[in-house]
Biopython code that builds the backbone (N, CA, C, O; Angstrom):
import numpy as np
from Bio.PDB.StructureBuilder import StructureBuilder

atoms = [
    (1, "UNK", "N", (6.052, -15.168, 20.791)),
    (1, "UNK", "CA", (6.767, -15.340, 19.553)),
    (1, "UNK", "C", (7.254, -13.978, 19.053)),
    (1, "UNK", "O", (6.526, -13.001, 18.882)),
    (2, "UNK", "N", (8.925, -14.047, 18.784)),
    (2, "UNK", "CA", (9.363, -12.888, 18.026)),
    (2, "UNK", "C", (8.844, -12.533, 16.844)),
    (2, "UNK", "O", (9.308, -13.158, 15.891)),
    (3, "UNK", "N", (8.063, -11.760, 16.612)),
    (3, "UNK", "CA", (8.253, -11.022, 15.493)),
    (3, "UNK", "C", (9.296, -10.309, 14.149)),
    (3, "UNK", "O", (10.108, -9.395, 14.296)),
    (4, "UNK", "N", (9.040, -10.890, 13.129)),
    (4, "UNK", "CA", (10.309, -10.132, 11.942)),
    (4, "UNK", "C", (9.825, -8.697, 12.099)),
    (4, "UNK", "O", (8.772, -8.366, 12.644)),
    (5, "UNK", "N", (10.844, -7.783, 11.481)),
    (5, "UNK", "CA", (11.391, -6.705, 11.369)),
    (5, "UNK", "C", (9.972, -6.071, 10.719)),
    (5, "UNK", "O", (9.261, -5.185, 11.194)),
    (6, "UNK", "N", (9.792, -6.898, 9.355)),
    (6, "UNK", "CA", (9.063, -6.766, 8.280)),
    (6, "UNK", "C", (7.630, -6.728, 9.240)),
    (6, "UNK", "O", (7.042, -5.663, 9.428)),
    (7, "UNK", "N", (7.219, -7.831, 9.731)),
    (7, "UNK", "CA", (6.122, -7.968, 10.295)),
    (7, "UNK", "C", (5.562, -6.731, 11.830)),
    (7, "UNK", "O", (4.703, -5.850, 11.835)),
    (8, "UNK", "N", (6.382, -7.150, 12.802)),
    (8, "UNK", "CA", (6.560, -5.693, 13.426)),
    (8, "UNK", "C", (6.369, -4.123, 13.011)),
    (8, "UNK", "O", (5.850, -3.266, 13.727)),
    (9, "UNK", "N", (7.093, -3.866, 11.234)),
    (9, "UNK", "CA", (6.637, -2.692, 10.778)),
    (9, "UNK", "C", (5.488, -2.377, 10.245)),
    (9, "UNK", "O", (5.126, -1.221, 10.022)),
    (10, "UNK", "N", (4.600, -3.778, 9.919)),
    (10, "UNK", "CA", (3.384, -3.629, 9.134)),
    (10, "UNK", "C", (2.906, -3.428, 10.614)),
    (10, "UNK", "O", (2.476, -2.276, 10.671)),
    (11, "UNK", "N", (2.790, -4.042, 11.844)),
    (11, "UNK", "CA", (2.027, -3.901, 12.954)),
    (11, "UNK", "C", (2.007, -2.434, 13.410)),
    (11, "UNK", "O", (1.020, -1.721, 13.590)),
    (12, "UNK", "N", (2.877, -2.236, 13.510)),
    (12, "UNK", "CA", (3.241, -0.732, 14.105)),
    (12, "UNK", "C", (2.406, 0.490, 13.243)),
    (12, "UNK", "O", (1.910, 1.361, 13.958)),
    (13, "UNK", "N", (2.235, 0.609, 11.954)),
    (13, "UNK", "CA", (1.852, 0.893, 10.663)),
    (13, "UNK", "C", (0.358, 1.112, 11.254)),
    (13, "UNK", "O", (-0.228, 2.175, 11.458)),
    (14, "UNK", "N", (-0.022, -0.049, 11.441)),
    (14, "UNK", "CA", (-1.796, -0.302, 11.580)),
    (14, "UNK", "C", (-1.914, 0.256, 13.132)),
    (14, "UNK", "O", (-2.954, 0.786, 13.525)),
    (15, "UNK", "N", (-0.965, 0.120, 13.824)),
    (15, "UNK", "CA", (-1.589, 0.503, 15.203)),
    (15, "UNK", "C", (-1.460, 2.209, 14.898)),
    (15, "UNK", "O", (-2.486, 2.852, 15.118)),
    (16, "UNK", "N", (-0.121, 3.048, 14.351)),
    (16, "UNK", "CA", (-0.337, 4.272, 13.696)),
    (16, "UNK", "C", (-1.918, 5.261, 13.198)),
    (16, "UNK", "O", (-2.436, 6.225, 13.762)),
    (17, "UNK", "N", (-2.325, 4.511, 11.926)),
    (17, "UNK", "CA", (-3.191, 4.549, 11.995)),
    (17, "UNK", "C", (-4.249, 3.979, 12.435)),
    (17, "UNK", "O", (-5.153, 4.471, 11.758)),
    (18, "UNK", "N", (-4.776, 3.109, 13.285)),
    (18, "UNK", "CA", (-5.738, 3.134, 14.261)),
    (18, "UNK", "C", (-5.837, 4.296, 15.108)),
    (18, "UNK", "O", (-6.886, 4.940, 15.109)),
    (19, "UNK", "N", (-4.761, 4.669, 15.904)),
    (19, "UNK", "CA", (-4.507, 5.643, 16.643)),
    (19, "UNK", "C", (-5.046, 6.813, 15.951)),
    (19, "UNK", "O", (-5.727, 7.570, 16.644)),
    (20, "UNK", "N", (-4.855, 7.143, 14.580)),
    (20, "UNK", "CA", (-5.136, 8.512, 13.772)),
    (20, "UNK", "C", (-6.419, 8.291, 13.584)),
    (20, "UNK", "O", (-7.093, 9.318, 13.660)),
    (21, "UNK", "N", (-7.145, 7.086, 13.311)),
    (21, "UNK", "CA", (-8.477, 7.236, 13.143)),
    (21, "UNK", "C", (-9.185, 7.299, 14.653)),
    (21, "UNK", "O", (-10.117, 8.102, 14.617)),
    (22, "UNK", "N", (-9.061, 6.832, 15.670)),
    (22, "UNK", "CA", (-9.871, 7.031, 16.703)),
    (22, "UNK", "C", (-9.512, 8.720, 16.952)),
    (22, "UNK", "O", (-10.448, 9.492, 17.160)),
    (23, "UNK", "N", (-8.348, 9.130, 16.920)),
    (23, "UNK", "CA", (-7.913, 10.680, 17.437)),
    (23, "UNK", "C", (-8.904, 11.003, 16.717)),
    (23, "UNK", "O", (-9.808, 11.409, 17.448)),
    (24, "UNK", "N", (-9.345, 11.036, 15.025)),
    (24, "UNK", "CA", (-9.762, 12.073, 14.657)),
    (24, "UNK", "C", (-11.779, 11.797, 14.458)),
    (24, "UNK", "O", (-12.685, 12.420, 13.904)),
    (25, "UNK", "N", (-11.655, 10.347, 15.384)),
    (25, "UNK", "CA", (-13.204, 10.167, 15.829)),
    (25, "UNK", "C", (-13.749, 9.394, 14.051)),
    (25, "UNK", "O", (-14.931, 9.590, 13.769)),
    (26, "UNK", "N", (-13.263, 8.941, 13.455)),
    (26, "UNK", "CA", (-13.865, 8.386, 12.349)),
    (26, "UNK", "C", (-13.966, 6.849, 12.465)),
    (26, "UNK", "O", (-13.055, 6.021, 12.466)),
    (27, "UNK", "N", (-15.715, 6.619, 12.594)),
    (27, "UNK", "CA", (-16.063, 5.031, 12.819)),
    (27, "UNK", "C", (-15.189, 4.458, 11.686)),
    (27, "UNK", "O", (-14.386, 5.169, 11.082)),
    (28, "UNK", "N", (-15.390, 2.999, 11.385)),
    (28, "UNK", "CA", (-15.343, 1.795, 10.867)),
    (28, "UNK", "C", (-16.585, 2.119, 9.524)),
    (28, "UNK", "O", (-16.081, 2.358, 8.426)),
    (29, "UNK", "N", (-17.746, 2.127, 9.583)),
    (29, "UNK", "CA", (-18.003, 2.799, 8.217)),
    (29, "UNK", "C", (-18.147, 4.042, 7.409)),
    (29, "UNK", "O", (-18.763, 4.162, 6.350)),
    (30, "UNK", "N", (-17.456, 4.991, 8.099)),
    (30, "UNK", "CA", (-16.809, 5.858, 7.632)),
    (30, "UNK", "C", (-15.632, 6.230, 6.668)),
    (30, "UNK", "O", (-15.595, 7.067, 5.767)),
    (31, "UNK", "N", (-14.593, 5.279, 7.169)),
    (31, "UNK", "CA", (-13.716, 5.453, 7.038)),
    (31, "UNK", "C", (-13.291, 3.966, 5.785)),
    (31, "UNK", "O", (-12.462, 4.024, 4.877)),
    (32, "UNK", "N", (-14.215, 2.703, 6.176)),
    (32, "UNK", "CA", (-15.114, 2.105, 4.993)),
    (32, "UNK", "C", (-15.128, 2.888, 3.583)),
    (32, "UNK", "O", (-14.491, 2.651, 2.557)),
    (33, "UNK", "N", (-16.396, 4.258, 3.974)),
    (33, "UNK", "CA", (-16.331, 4.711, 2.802)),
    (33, "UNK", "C", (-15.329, 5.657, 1.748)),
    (33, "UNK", "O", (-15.293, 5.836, 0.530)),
    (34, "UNK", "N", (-14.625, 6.100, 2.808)),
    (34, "UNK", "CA", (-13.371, 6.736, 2.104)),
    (34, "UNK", "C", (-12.274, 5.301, 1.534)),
    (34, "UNK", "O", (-11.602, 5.162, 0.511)),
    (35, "UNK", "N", (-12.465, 4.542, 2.554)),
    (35, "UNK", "CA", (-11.053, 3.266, 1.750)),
    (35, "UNK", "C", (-11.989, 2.476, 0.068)),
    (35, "UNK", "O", (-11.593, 2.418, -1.097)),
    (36, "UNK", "N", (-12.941, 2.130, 0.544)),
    (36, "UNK", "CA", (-13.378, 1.452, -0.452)),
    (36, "UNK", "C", (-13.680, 0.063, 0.412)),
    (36, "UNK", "O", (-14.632, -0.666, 0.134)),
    (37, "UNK", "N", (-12.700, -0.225, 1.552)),
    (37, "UNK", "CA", (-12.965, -1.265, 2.455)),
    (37, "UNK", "C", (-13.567, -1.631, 3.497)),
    (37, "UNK", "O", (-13.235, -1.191, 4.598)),
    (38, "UNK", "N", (-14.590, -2.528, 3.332)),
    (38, "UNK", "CA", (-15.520, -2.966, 4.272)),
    (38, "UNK", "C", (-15.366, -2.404, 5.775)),
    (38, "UNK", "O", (-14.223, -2.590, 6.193)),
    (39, "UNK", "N", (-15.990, -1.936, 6.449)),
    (39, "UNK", "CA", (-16.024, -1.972, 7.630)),
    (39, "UNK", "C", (-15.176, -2.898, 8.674)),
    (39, "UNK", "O", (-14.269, -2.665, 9.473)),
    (40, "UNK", "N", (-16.181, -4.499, 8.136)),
    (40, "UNK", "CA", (-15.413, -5.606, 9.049)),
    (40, "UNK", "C", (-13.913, -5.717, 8.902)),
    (40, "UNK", "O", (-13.199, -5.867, 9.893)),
    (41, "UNK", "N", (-13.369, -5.637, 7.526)),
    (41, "UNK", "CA", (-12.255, -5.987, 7.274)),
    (41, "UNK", "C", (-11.353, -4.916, 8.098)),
    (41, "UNK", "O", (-10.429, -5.367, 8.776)),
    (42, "UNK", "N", (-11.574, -3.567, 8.068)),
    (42, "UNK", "CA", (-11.316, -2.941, 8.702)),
    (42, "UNK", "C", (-11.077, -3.158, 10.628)),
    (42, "UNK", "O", (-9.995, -3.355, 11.181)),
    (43, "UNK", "N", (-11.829, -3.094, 11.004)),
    (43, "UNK", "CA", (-11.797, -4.087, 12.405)),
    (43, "UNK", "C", (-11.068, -5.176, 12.286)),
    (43, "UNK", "O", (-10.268, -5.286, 13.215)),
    (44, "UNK", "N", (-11.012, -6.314, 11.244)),
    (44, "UNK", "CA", (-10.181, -7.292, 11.436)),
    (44, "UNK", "C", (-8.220, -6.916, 11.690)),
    (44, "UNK", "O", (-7.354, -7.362, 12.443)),
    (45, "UNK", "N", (-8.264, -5.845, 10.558)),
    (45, "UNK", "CA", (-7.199, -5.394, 10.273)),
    (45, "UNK", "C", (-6.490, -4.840, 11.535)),
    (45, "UNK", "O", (-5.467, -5.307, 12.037)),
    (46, "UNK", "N", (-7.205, -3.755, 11.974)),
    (46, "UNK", "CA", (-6.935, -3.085, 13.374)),
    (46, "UNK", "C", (-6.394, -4.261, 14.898)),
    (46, "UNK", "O", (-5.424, -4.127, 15.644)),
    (47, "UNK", "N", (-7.173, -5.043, 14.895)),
    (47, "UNK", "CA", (-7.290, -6.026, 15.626)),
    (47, "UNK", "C", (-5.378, -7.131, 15.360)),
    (47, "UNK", "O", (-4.602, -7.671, 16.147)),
    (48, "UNK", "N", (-5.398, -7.041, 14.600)),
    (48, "UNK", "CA", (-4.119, -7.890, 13.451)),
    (48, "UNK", "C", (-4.674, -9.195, 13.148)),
    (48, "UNK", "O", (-3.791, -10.052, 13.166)),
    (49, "UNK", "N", (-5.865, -9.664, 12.868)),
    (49, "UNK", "CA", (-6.643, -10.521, 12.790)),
    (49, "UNK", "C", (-6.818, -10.697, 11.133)),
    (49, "UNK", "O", (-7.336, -11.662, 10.571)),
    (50, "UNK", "N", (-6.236, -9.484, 10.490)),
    (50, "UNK", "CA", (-5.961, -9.619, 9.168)),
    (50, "UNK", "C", (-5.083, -8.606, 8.416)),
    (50, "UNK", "O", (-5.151, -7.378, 8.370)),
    (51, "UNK", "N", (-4.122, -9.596, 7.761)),
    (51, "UNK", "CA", (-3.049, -8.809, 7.271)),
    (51, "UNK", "C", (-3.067, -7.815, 5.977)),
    (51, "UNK", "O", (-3.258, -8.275, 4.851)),
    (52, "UNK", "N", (-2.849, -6.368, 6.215)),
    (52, "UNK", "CA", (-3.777, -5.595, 4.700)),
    (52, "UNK", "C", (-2.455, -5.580, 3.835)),
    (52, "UNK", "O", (-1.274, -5.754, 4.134)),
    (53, "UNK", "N", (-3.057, -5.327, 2.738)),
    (53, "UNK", "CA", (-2.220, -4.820, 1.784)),
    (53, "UNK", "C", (-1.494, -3.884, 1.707)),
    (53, "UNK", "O", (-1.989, -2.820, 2.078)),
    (54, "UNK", "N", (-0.037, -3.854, 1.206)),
    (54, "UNK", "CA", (0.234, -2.068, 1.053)),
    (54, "UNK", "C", (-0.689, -1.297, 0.140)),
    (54, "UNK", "O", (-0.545, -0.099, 0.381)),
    (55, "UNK", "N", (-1.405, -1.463, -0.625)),
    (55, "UNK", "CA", (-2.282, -0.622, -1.401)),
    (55, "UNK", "C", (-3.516, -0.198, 0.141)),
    (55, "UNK", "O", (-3.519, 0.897, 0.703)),
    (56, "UNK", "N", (-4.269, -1.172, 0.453)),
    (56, "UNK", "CA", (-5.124, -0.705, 1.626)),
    (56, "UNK", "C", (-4.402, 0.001, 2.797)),
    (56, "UNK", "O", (-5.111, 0.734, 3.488)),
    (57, "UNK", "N", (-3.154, -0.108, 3.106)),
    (57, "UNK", "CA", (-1.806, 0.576, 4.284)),
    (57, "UNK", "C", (-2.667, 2.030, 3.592)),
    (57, "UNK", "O", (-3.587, 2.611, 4.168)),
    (58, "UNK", "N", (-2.130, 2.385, 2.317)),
    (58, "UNK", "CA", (-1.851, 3.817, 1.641)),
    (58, "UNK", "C", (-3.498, 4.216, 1.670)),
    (58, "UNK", "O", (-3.835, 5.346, 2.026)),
    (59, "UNK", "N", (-4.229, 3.470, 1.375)),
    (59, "UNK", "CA", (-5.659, 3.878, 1.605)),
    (59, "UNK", "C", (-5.781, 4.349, 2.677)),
    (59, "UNK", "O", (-5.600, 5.565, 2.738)),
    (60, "UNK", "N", (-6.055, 3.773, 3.680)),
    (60, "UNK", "CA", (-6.120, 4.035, 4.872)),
    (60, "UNK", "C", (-5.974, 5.448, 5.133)),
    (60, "UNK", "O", (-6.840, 6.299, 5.337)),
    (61, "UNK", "N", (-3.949, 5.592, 5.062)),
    (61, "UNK", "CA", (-3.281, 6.883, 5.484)),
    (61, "UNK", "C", (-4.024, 7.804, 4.822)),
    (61, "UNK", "O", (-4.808, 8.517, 5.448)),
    (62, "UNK", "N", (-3.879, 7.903, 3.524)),
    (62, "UNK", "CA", (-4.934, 8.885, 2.595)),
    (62, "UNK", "C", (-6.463, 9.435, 3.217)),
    (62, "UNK", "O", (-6.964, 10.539, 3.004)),
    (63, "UNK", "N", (-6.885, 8.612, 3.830)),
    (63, "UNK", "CA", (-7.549, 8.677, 3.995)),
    (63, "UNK", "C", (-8.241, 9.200, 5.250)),
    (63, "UNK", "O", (-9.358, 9.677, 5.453)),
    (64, "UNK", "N", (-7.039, 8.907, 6.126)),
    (64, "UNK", "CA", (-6.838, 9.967, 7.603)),
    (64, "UNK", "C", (-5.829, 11.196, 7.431)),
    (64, "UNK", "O", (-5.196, 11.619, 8.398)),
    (65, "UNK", "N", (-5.707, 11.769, 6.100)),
    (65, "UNK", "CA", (-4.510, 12.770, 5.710)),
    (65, "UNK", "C", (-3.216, 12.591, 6.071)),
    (65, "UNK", "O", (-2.479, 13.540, 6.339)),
    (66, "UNK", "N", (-2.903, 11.548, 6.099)),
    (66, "UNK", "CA", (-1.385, 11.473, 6.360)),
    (66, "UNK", "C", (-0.559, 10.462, 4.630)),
    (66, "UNK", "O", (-1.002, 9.425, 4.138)),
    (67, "UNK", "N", (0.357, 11.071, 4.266)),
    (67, "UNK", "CA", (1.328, 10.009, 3.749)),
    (67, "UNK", "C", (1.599, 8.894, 4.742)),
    (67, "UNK", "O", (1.603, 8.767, 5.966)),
    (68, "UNK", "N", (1.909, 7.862, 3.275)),
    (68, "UNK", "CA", (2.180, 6.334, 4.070)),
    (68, "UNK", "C", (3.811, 6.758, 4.658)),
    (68, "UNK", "O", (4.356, 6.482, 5.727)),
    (69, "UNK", "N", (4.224, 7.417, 3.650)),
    (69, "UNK", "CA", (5.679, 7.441, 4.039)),
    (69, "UNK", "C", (6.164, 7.888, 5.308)),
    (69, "UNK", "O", (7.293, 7.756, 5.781)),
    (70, "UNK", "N", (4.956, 8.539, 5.882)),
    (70, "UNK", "CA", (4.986, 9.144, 7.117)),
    (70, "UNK", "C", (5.013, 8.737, 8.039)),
    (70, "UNK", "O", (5.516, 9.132, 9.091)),
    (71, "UNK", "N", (4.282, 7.578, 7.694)),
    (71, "UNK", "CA", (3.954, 6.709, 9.186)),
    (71, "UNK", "C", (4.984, 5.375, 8.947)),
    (71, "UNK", "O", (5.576, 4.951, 9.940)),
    (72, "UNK", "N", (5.100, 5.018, 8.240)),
    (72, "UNK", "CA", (6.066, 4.060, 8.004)),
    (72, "UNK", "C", (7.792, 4.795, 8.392)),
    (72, "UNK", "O", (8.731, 4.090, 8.758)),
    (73, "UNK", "N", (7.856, 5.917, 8.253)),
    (73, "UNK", "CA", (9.305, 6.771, 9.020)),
    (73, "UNK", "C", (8.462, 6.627, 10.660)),
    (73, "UNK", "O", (8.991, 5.899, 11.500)),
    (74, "UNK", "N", (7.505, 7.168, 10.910)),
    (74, "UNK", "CA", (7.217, 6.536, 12.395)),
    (74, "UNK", "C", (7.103, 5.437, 12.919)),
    (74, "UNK", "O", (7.599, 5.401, 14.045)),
    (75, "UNK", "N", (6.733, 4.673, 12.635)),
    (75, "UNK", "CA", (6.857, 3.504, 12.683)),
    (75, "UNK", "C", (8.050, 2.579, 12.668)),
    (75, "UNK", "O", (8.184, 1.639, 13.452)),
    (76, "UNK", "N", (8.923, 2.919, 11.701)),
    (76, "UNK", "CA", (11.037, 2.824, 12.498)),
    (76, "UNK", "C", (11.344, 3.419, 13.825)),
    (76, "UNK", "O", (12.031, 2.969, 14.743)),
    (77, "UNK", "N", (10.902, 4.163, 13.756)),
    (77, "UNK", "CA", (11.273, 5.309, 15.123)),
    (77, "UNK", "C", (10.842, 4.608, 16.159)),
    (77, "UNK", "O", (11.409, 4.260, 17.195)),
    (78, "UNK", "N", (9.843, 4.453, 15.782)),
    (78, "UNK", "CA", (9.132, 3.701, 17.182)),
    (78, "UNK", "C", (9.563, 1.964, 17.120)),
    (78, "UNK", "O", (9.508, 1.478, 18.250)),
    (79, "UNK", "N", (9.899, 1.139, 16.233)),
    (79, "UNK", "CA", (10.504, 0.353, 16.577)),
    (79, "UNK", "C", (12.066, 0.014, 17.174)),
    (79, "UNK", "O", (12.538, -0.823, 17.944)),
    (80, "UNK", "N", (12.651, 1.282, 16.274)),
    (80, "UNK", "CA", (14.205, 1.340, 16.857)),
    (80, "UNK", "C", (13.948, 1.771, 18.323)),
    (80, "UNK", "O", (14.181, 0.902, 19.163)),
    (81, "UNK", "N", (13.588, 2.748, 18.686)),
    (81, "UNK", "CA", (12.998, 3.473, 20.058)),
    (81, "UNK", "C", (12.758, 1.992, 21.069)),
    (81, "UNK", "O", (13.326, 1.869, 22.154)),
    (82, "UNK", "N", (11.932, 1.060, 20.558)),
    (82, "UNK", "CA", (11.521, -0.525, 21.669)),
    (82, "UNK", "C", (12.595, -1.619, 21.297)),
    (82, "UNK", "O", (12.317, -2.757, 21.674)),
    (83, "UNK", "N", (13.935, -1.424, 20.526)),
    (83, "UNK", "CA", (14.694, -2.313, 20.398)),
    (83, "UNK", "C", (15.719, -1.376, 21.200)),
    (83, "UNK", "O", (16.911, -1.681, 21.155)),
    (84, "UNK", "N", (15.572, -0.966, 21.466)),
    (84, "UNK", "CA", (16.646, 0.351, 22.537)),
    (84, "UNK", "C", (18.173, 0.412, 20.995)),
    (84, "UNK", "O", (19.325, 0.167, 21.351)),
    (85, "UNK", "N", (17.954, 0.668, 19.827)),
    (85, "UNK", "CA", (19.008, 1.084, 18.858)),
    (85, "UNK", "C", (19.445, 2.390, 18.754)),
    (85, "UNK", "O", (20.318, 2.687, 17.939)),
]
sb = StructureBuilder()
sb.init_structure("model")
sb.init_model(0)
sb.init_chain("A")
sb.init_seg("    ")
for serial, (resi, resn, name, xyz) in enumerate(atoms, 1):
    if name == "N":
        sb.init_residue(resn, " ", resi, " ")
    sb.init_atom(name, np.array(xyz, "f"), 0.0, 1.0, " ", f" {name:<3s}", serial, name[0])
structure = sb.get_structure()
């Protein structure tokens, strides 16, 4: 199943940071305690097993030192980049 634009960018977003949190070695309750968000939910999220909020998106990033805006400009890139645009 195709994916929307919208949906694809939230995916891309979470796989972003997943990627930033394993690079920089920070478990699931770690990184828990910097969001405010559960561990599990966390794993669910990563997984796409649950869809986060933009407030938890910006947690997250914050929380691995990056702006959201940052990864969400990567996250175009890298979708225009797999739609060959």
């Amino acid at each position: 199943m195709k994916l929307s634009y919208e949906e694809e960018l939230s995916t891309t977003v979470v796989d972003i940071l997943a990627e930033r949190r394993q690079e920089k070695k920070i478990n699931y309750e770690d990184l828990g305690g910097l969001t405010g968000l559960h561990p599990t939910s966390l794993s669910l999220i990563e997984r796409h097993l649950r869809k986060p909020t933009f407030v938890n998106l910006c947690r997250m990033a914050s929380a691995m030192e990056l702006r959201i805006s940052d990864v969400v400009r990567k996250a175009e890139q890298i979708i225009k980049q797999n739609r060959g645009l």
